[in-house]
C-alpha beads as a LAMMPS data file, in Angstrom:
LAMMPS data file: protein, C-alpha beads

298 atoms
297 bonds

1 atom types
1 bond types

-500.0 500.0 xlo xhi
-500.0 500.0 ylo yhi
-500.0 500.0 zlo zhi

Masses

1 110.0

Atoms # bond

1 1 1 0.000 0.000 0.000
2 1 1 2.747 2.208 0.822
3 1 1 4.579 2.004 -2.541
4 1 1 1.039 2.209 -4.211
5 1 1 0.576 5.784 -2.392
6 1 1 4.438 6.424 -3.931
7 1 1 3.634 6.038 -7.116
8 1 1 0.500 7.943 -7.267
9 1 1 2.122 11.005 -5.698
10 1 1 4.860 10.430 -8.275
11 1 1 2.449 10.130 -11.491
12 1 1 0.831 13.372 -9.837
13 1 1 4.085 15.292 -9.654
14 1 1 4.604 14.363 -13.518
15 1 1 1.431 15.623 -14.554
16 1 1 1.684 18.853 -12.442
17 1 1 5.006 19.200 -14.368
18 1 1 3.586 18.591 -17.586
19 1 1 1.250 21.309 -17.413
20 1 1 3.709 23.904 -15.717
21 1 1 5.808 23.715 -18.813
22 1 1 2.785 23.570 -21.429
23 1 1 1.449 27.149 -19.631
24 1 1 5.338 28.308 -19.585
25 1 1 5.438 27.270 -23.336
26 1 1 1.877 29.655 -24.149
27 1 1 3.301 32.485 -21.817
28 1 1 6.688 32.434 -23.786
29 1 1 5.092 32.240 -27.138
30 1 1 2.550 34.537 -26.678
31 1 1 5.416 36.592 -25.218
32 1 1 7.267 36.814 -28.708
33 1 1 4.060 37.394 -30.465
34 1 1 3.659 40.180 -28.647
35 1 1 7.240 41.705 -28.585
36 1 1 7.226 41.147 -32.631
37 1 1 3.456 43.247 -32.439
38 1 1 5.858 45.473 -30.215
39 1 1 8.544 45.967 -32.627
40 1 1 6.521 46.347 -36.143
41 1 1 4.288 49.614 -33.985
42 1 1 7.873 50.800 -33.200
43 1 1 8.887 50.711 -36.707
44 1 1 5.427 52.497 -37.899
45 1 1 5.882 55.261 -34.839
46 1 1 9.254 56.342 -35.759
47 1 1 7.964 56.163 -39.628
48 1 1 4.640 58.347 -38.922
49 1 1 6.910 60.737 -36.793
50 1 1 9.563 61.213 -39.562
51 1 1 6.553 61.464 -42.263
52 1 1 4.855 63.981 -39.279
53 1 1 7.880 66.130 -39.172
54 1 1 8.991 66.594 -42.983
55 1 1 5.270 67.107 -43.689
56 1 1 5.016 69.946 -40.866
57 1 1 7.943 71.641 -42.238
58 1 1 7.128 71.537 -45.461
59 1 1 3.505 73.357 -44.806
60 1 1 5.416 75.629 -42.833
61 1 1 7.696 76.374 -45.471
62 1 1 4.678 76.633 -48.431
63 1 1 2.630 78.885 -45.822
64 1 1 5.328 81.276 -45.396
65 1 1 5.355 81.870 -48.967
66 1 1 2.103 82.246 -49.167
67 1 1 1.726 84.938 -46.141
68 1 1 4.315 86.295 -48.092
69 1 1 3.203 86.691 -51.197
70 1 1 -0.651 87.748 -49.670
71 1 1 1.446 90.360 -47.819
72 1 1 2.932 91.518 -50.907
73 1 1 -0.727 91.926 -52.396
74 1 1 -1.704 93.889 -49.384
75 1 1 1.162 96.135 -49.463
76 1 1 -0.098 97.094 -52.612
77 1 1 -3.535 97.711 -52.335
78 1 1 -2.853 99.939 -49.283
79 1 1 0.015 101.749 -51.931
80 1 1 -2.271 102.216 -54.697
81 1 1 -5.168 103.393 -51.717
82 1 1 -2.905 106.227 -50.611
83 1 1 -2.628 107.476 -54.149
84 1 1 -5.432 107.267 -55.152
85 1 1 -4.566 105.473 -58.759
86 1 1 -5.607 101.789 -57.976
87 1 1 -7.792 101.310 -61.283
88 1 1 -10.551 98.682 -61.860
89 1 1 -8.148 96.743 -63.817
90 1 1 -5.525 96.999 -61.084
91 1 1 -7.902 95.363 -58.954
92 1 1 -9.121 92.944 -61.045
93 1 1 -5.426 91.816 -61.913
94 1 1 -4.867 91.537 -58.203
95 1 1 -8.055 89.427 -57.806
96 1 1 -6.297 86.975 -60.879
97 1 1 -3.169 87.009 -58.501
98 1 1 -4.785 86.057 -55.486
99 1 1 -6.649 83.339 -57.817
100 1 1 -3.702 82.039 -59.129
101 1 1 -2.199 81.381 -55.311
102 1 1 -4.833 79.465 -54.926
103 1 1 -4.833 77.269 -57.736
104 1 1 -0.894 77.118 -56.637
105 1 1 -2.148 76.126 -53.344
106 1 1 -3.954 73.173 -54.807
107 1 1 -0.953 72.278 -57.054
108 1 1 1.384 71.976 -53.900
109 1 1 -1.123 69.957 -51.815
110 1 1 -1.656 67.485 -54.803
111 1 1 2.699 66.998 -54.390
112 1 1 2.228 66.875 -50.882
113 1 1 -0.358 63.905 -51.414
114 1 1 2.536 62.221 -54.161
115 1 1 4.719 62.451 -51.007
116 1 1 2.421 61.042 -48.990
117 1 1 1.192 58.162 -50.779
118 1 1 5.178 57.475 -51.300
119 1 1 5.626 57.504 -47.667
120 1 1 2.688 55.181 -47.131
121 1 1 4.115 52.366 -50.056
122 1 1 7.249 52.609 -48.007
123 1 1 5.546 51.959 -44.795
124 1 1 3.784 48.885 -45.916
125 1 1 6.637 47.454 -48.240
126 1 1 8.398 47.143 -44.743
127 1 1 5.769 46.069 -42.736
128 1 1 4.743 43.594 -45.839
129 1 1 8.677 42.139 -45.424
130 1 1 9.168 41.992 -42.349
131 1 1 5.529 39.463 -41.999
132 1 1 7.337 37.469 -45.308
133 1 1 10.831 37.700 -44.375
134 1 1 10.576 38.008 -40.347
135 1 1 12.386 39.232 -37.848
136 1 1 13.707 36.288 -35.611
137 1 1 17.612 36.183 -37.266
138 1 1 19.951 39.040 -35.930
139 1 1 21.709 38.473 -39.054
140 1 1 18.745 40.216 -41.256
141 1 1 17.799 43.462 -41.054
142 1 1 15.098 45.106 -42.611
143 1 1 14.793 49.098 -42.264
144 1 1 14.407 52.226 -44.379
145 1 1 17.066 54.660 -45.252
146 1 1 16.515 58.180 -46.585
147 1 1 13.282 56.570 -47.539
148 1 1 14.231 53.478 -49.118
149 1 1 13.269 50.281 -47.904
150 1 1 16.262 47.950 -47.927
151 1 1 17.040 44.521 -46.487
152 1 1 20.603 43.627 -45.295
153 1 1 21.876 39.959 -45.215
154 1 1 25.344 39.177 -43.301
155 1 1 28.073 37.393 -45.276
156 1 1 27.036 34.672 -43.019
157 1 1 23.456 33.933 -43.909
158 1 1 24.653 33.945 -47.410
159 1 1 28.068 33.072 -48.571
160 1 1 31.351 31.050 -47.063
161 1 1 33.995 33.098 -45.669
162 1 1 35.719 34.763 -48.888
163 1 1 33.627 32.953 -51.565
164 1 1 31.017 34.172 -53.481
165 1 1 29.232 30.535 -53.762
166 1 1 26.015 30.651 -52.442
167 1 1 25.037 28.876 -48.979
168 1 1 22.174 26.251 -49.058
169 1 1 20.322 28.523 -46.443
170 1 1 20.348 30.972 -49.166
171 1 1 17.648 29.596 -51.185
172 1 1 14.980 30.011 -48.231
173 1 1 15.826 33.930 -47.843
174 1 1 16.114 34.722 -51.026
175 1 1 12.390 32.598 -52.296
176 1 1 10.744 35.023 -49.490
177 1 1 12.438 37.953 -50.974
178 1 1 11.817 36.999 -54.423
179 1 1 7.992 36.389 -53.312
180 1 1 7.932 40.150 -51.915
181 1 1 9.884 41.713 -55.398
182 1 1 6.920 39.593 -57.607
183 1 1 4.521 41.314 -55.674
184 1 1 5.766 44.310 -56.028
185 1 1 5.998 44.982 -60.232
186 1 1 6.418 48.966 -60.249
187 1 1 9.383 48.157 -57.927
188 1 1 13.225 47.440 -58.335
189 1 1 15.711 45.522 -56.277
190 1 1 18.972 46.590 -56.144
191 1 1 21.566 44.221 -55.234
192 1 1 24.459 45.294 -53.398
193 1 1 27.643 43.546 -52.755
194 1 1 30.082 44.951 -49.399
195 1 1 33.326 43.599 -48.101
196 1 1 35.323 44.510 -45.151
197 1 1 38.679 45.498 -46.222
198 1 1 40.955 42.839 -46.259
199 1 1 42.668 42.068 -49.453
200 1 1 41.035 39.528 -51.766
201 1 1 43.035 37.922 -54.316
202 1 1 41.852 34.339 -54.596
203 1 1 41.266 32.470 -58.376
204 1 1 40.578 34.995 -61.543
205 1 1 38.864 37.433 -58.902
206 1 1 41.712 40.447 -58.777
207 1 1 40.144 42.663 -55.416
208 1 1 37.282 42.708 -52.992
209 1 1 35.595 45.016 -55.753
210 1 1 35.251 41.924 -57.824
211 1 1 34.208 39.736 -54.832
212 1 1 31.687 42.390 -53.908
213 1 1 30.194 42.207 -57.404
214 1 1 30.140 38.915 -58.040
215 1 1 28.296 38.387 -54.527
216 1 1 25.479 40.885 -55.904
217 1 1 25.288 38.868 -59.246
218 1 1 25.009 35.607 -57.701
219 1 1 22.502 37.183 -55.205
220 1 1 20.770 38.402 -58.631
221 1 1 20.476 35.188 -60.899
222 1 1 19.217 33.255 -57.574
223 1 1 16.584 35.470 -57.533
224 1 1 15.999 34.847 -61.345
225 1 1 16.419 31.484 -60.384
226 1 1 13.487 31.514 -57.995
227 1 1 11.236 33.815 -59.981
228 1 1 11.738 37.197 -59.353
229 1 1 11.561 39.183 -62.787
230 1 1 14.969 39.969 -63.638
231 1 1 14.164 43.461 -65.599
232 1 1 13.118 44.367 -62.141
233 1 1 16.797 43.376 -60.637
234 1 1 19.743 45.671 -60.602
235 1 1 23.585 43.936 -58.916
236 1 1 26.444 46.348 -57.674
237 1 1 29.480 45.838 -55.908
238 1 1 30.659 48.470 -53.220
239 1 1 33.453 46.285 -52.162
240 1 1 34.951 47.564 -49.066
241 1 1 34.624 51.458 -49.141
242 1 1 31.116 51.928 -47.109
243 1 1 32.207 50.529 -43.937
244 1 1 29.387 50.470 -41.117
245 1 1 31.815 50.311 -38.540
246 1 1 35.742 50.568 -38.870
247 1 1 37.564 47.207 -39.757
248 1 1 39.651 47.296 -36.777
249 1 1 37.820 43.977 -35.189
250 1 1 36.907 40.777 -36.441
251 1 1 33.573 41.338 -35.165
252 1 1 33.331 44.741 -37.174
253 1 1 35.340 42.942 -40.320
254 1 1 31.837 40.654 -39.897
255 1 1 29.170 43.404 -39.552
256 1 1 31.093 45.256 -42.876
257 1 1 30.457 42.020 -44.838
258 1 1 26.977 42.502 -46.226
259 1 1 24.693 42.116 -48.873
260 1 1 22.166 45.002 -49.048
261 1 1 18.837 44.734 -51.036
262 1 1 16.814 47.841 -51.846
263 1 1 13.440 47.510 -52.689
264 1 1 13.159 50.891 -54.542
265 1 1 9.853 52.409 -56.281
266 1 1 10.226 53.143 -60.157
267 1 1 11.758 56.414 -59.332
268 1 1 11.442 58.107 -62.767
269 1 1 7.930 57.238 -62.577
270 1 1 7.264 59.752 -59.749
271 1 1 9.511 62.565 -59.908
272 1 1 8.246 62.927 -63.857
273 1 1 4.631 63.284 -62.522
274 1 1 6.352 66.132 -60.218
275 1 1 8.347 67.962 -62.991
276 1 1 5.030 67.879 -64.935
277 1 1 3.524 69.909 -62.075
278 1 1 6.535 71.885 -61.128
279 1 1 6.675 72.940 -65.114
280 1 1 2.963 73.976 -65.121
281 1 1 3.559 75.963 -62.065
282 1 1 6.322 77.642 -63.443
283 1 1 4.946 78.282 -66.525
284 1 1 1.800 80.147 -64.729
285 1 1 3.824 82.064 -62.597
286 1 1 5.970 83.159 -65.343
287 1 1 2.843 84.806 -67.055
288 1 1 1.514 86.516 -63.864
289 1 1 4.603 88.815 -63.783
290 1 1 3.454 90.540 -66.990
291 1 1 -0.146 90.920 -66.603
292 1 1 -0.447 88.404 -69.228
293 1 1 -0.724 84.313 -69.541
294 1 1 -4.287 84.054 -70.186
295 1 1 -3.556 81.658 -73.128
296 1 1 -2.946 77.986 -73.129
297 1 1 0.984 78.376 -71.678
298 1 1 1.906 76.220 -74.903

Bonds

1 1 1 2
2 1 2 3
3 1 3 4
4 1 4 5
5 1 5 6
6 1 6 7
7 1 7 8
8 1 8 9
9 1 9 10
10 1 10 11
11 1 11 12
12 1 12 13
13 1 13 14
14 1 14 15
15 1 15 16
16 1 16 17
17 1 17 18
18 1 18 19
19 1 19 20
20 1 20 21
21 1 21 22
22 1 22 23
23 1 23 24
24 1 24 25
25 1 25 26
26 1 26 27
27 1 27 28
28 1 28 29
29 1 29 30
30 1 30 31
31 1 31 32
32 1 32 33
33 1 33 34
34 1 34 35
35 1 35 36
36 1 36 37
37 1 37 38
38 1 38 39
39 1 39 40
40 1 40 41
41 1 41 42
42 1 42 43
43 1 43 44
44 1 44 45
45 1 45 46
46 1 46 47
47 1 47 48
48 1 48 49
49 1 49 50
50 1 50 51
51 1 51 52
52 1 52 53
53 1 53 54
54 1 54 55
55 1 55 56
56 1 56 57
57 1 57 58
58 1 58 59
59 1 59 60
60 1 60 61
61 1 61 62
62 1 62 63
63 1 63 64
64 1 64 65
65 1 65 66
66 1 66 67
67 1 67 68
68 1 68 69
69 1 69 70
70 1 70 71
71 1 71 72
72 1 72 73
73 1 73 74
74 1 74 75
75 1 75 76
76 1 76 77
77 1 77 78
78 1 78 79
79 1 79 80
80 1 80 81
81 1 81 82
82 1 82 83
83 1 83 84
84 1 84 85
85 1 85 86
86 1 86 87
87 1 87 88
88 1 88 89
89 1 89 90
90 1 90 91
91 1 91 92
92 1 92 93
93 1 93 94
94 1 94 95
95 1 95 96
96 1 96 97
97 1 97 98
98 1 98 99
99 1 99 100
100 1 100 101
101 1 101 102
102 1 102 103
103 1 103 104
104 1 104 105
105 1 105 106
106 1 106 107
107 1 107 108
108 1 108 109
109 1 109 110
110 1 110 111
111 1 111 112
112 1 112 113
113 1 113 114
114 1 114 115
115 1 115 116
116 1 116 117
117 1 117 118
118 1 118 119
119 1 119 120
120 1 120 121
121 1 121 122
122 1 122 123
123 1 123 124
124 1 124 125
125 1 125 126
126 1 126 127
127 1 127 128
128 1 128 129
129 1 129 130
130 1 130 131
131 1 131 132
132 1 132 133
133 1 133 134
134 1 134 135
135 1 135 136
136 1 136 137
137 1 137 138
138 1 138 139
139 1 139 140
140 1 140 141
141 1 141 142
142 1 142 143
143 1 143 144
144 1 144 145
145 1 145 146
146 1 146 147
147 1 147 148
148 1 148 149
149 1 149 150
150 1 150 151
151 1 151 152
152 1 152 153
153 1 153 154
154 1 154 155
155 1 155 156
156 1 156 157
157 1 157 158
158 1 158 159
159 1 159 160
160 1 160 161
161 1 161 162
162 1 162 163
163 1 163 164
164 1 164 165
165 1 165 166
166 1 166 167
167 1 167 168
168 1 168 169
169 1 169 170
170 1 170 171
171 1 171 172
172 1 172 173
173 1 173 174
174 1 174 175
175 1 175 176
176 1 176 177
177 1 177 178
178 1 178 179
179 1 179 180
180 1 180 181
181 1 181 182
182 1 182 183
183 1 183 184
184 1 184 185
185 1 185 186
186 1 186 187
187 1 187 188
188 1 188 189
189 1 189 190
190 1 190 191
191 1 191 192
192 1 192 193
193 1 193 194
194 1 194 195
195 1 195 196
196 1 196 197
197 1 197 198
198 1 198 199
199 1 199 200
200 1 200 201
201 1 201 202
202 1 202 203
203 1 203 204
204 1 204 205
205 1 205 206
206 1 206 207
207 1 207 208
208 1 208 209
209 1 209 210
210 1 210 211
211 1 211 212
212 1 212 213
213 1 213 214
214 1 214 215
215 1 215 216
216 1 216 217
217 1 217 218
218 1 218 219
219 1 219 220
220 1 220 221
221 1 221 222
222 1 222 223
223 1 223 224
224 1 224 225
225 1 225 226
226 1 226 227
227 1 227 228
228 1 228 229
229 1 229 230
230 1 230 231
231 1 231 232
232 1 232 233
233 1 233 234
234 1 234 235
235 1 235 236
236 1 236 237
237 1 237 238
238 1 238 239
239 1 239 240
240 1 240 241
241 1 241 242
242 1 242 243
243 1 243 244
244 1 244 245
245 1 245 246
246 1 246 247
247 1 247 248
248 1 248 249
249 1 249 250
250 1 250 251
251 1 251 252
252 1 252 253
253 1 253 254
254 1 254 255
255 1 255 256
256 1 256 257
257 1 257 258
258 1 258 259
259 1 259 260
260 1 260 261
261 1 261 262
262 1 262 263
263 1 263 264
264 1 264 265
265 1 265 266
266 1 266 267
267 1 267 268
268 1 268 269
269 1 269 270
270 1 270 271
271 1 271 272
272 1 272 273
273 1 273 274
274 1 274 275
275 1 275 276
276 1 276 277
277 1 277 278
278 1 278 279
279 1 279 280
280 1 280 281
281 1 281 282
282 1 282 283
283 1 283 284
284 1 284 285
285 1 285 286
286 1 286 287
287 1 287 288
288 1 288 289
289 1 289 290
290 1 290 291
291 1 291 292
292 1 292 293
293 1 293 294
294 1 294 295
295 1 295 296
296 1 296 297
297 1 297 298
């Protein structure tokens, strides 16, 4: 009876066990779910902020110009008041002026919403690779620089310590971000090769700028490889002259050794739809200054 009552303390103890770990396991993982919730709200804050702060500055900047220019339309109706010589068609030509700064008006805000729209792709491009890429490898990083959404892969994730053959882990990465540049067809991906700087000279490869670009071109026919369209793929080697950190570690020689991607929006694309407007602008306001522009502007 007594080694009966053993055992069934014992078998309790195991299940008690059991279901400590299975509630740790749910706390832990529900944990990471919500750090990762954490970090992609983190990565949209700072974005909004930036976006929040350019865009402030920016209507600053236009309604300066504009309280400028209204001032200058003031100045003169209060002139031509005092003397007595403002003349129905000085007033009506004032009326056209204070038209045209408001078509202006609506010119700049329909920029402003280009920019914004950018701003937004941007925001879900990263928040779109980040859910297809993730965010669990220290080695990958996925950010935005001067407002270009780029991806950066160590040397380690990719290639073999001075080669430019690509690891088997490779092929996972690279399907995801091939599956992200398909998606994306008014988008390029620039490949882009880095070394640290010690000297390569290993086969028919003379210097780490040839390492560096044959890196980004095997990076580049992978991605063919896997189905990304390759008039949407651009390779380029930087070899070992846009050091993150200074080469004076190995651990620093590591973080230099990259492979960037930038996931960039058909740039010609956008600023042509704003030299179109900025043309149009400028041809108006170049009319206003002689009293005439009435015509087409063609």
């Amino acid at each position: 009876m007594k080694k009966l009552f053993i055992l069934m303390v014992s078998v309790g103890l195991v299940f008690t066990s059991c279901v400590s770990k299975q509630k740790y396991a749910e706390l832990e993982a529900k944990q990471k779910e919500t750090q990762d919730l954490l970090n992609t709200a983190t990565v949209k804050l700072n974005a909004c902020e930036a976006d929040k702060a350019a865009a402030n500055a920016r209507i600053a900047s236009l309604q300066e110009r504009i309280e400028d220019l209204r001032k200058t339309n003031t100045d003169l109706i209060e002139s031509s008041k005092e003397l007595t010589i403002l003349t129905k068609q000085g007033a009506t030509n004032l009326e056209k002026s204070l038209e045209s700064l408001k078509e202006k008006d609506l010119k700049i805000n329909r920029l402003q919403d280009a920019l914004n729209k950018k701003d937004s792709v941007t925001l879900a491009l990263v928040t779109s690779l980040k859910k297809e890429v993730g965010l669990n490898d220290e080695d990958i990083e996925i950010n935005v620089e001067k407002g270009v959404v780029f991806i950066s892969l160590s040397d380690k994730v990719l290639f073999r310590s001075g080669s430019y053959n690509l690891s088997t882990r490779a092929n996972e990465i690279l399907g995801k971000v091939a599956t992200v540049i398909n998606s994306k067809p008014d988008f390029e991906a620039l490949v882009e090769g880095h070394t640290d700087n010690v000297p390569y000279k290993k086969g028919v490869l003379l210097d780490n700028w040839d390492l560096s670009a044959k890196r980004s071109t095997a990076v580049v026919r992978k991605l063919m490889e896997l189905g990304a369209n390759p008039s949407q793929l651009i390779a380029a080697g930087r070899s070992e002259f846009v050091p993150l950190v200074p080469n004076d570690t190995a651990e620093n020689k590591s973080t230099n050794r990259r492979t960037k991607i930038f996931i960039l929006p058909k740039i010609d694309q956008f600023y042509e739809m704003i030299e179109n407007e900025l043309e149009v602008l400028s041809n108006e306001g170049g009319g206003e200054g002689t009293g005439e522009g009435d015509g087409d502007g063609n």
